[in-house]
N, C-alpha and C positions, 0 to 999 in steps of 0.2 A: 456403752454399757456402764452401768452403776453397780456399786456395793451392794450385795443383795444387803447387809446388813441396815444400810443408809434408807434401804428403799424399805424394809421393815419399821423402822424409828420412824420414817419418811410419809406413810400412805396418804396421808389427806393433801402434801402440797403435792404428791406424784401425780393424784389422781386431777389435782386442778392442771397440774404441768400437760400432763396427759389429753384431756379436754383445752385448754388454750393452744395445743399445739397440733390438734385435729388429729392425735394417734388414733388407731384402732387396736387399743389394747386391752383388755380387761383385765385389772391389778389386783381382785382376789382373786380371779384364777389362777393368774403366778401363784399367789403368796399356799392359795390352797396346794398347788401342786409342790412347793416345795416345802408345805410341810408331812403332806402324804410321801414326800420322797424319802426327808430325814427321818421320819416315824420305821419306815420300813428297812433303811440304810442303819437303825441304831438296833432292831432286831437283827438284821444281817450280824452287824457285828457282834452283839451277844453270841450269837449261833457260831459263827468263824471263832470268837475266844471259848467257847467250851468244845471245839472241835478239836483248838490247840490244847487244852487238856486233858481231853481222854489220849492225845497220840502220845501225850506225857504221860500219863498215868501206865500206859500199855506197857510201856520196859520195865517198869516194876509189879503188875500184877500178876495175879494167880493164872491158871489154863482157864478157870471158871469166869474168872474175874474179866477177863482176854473176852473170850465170848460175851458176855455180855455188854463191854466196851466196843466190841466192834459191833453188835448188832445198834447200837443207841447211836453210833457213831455213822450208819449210814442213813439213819432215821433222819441223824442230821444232816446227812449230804443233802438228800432229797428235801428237806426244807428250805436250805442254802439255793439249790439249784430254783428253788418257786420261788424264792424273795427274788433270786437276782433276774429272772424271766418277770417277775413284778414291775421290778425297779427300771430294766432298760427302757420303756416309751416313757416313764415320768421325769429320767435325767434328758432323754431328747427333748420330750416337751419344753420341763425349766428351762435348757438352755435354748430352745427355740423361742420362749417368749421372751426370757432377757435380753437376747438380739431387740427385738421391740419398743423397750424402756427407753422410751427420753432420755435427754441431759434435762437439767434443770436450765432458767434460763435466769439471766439480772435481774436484777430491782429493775434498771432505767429500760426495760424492753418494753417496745411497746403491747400491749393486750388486745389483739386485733383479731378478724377474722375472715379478714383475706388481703391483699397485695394492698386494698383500697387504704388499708388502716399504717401502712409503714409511713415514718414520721421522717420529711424531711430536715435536716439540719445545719445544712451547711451548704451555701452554692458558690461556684463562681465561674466569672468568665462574662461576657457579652451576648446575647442571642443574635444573630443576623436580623437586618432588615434589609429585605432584596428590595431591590428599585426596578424589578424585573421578575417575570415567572416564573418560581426555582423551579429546579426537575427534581427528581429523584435518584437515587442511587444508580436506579436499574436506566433509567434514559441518559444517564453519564457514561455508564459504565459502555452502553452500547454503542453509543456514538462516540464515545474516544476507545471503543476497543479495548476495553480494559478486563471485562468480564462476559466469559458465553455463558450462558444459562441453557439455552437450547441444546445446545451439544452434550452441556452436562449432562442436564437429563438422559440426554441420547446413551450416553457413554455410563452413568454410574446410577441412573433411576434420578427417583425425587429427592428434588434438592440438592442435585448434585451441581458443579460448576466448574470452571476453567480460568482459571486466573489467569491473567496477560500481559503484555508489554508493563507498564509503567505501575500495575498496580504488583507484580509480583517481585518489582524494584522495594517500592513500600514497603510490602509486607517484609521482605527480607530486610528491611533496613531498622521497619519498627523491633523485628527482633532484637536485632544486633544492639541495634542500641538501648533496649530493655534487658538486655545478658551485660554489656558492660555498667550499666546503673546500678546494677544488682550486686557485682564484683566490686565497684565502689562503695558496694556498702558495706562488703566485708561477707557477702555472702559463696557460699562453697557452690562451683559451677557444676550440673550434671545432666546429662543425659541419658533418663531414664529410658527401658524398656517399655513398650505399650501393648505387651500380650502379658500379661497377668494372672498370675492365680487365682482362684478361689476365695484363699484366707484374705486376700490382698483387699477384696470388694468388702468380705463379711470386716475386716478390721478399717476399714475408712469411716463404714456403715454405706456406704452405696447397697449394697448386700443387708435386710430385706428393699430396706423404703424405697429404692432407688431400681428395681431389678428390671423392670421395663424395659429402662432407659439405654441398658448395658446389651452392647454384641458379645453374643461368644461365633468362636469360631467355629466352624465345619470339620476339620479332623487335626480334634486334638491330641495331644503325644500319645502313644503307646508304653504304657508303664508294662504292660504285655497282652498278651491276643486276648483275655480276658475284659481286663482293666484298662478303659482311658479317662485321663486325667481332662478336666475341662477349662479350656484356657479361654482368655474372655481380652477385648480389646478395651483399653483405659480410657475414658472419659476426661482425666485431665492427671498432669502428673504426681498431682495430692497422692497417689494411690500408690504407684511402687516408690517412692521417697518414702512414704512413711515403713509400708514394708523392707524398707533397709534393712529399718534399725527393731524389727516384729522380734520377741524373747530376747533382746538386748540387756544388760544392766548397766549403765553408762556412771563415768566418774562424774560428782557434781560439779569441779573441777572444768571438764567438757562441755559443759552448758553454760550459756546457750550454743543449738545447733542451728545455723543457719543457713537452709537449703536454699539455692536457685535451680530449678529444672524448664527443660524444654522441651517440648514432646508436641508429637501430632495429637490429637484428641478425637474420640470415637464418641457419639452420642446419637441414640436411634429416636429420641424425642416422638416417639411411640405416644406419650400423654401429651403431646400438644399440635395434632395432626387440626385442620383448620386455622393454627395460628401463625399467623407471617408465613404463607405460605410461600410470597414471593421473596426473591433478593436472598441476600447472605445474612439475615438479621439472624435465622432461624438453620440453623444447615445440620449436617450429617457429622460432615470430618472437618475440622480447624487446626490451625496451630494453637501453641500457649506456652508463655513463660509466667512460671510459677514460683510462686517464694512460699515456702515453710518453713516454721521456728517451732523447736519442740524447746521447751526451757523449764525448770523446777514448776514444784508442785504450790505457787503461789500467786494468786489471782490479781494482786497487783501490778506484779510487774508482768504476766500473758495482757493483763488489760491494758501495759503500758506497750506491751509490743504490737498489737491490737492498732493502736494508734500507731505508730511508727510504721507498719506493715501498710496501713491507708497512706500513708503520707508519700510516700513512694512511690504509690502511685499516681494518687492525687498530684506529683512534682511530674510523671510523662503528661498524661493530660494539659498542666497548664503548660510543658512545654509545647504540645502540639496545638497551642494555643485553641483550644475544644471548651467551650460552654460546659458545664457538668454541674451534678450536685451530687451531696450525700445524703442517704436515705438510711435512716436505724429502721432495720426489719423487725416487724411483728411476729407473734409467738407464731401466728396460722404459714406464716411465708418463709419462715424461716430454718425450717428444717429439724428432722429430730433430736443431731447430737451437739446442736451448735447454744454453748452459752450464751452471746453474745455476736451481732453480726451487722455489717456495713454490705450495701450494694453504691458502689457508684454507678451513675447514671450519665449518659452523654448525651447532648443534648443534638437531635435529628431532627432536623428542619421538617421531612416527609413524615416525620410522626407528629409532627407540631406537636412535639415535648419531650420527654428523655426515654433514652434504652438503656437498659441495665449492660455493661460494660466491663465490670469490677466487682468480685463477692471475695469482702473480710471477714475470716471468722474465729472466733476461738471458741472452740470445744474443750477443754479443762483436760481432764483426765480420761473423757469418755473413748475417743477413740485408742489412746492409751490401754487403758483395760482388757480391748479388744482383741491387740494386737500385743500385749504383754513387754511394754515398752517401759521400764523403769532405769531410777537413778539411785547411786547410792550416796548418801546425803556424808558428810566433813566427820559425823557424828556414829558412822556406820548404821544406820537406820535407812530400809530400800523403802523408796516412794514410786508411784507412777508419777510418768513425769507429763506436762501441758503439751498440746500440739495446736498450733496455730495456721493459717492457710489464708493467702489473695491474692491475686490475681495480678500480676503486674502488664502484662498485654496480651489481648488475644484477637487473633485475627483469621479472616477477614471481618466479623462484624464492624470494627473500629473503623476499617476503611468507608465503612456506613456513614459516619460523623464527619471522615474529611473531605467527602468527595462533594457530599451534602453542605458542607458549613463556606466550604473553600469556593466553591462555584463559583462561575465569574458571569454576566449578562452575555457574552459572546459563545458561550458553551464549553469552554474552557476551564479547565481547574488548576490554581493555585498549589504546589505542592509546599507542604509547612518546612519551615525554615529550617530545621532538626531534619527532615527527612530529604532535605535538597539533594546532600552530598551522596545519599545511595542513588536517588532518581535520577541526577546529572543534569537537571534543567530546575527552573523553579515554575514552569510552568505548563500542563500536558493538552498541548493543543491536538494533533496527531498519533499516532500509535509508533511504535518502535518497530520499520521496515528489516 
């Protein structure tokens, strides 16, 4: 969310932001409707102050005077009562399209208009040249027993799967060792909840753009036989970390906040049915260990945490010694509230070229705004404060990269040097009896 003020001052680079970012929003509608709101919100209050006094005037008036006072005076109720019956769908609406509004995004972003336009910049690592027919994930996974897909499906629908012997070693090991990286870096350890509120989607902005994508659940609480509340499963743990700290005002003292979370992740990928259908590229439920930095209201140093946020991860990858690049996303791929944003990409032999793997981003103040997250600055002056979000490991996709890069000509796979010590062999010829 923006300043409606900014977005006033703002309309021609809103309306380019808007169109580079493939919103569907239309910017004088807002702007028309809020100011048909405050047009009517500023007779409301005329109305409401001479309401206050005629009930002033009544304790000193005449009987004559009295009559006439109350008759004028319910003239104005009924007025008051039609503005404010006016006013309630134009304050829904406003705040229905403000949800809408973009962030703005950098200078250095790329201007694109779809995935094909994000700009890579940064690679490293070695590609494999197999001296042999590589397989794929899914003929690895089968033949050393590492993943059922068939039963998945059996058991939880499409998409679903069952991790096994040697790669459920992995996965728990790439955690672990992604939660102490993180504590090394001075980050605060937690494991958030993944049934979340409402405000929790509307203040990330998953809630509109995102609304497909989100499960809610089948019977949610009972606030009473009346009313129930609507609880929704998280998609990644960006969502209740930031709801922490939702109507906060934090000392500047405090900041930066440096979150580590871990959480399962819920995603119904509803908009991308035909894509990766096969294998764990594409799936339902994953794990994730997430880093967020909420830090003051200055774009340097969120840009400098931007960078430091990539780099962290950018350091597991090159320890699991995985091929990757970095790709600065474009305005159309990039999402609505995001300033500024990195995909790392790993590089999958069966894609013969990268899958996204890792998404950096900072959003400024916009999900701030949202969520009513401020700081009070040395000078007693309250700001909203930066929130920043990437991805330090998430799996099983990743297991996509090692099973894929690690292969060996016998059908065998190599487990990475970092992940030995959970696996207990360095190399997964057979399944774990």
């Amino acid at each position: 969310m923006l300043d409606i003020k900014f977005i006033l001052q703002n309309q021609n680079l809103l309306k380019k932001v808007i169109k580079n970012k493939k919103i569907e929003l239309n910017l004088d509608e807002l702007i028309n409707v809020y100011q048909s709101k405050n047009e009517l919100k500023l007779k409301l209050e005329k109305l409401q102050f001479h309401r206050n006094q005629i009930t002033e005037n009544l304790t000193k008036a005449s009987k004559e005077e009295k009559d006439n006072l109350i008759s004028e005076g319910k003239k104005i109720k009924e007025e008051i009562n039609s503005l404010e019956i006016k006013i309630k769908p134009l304050v829904e609406k406003f705040n229905q399209l403000m949800l809408q509004v973009p962030n703005i995004y950098s200078d250095d972003t790329p201007v694109g208009e779809s995935e094909k336009d994000n700009k890579e910049i940064f690679r490293w690592g070695t590609i494999p040249k197999f001296k042999f027919k590589a397989k794929d994930h899914l003929e690895l996974a089968k033949s050393l027993d590492l993943i059922d897909f068939d039963r998945g499906v059996k058991v939880s629908g499409f998409r679903g799967y069952f991790l096994k012997n040697e790669a459920v070693l992995m996965q728990l090991g790439l955690v672990w060792h992604a939660i102490k990286k993180m504590q090394k870096h001075g980050f605060q350890l937690m494991i958030p909840p993944t049934l979340v509120r409402e405000f929790a989607l509307i203040g990330s902005g998953f809630f509109p753009f995102s609304k497909e994508e989100v499960y809610k659940i089948g019977n949610p609480h009972q606030l009473s036989e009346k009313n129930k509340e609507e609880i929704f499963l998280a998609g990644t743990a960006e969502l209740p970390l930031l709801a922490y700290y939702a109507d906060q005002v934090i000392n500047e003292n405090n900041l930066p906040i440096k979150l580590c979370g871990f959480s399962p992740c819920y995603r119904s990928e509803i908009g991308s049915y035909g894509k990766d259908t096969k294998g764990i590229y594409r799936i339902h439920e994953f794990v994730k260990v997430e880093q967020l930095v909420i830090c003051k209201s200055d774009l340097k140093e969120s840009n400098n945490w931007l960078e430091k946020m990539r780099k962290i991860s950018e350091e597991m990858l090159q320890e699991l010694n995985l091929p990757y690049r970095v790709v600065a996303m474009c305005t159309a791929d990039m999402g609505a509230g995001k300033y500024k944003m990195y995909d790392l990409e790993t590089y999958m032999p069966s894609r013969n070229g990268y899958g996204e793997t890792h998404s950096d981003s900072n959003l400024t103040d916009w999900q701030a705004r949202r969520l009513n997250i401020k700081y009070k600055t040395k000078t007693g002056e309250t700001k909203f404060v930066y929130t920043l979000n990437n991805t330090v490991i998430a799996s099983p996709r990743i297991l996509i990269a090692i099973l894929e890069n690690y292969q060996k000509a016998d059908g065998s796979v190599e487990v990475p040097k970092i992940l030995q010590p959970y696996v207990g062999k360095k190399v997964i010829k057979t399944c774990i009896i």
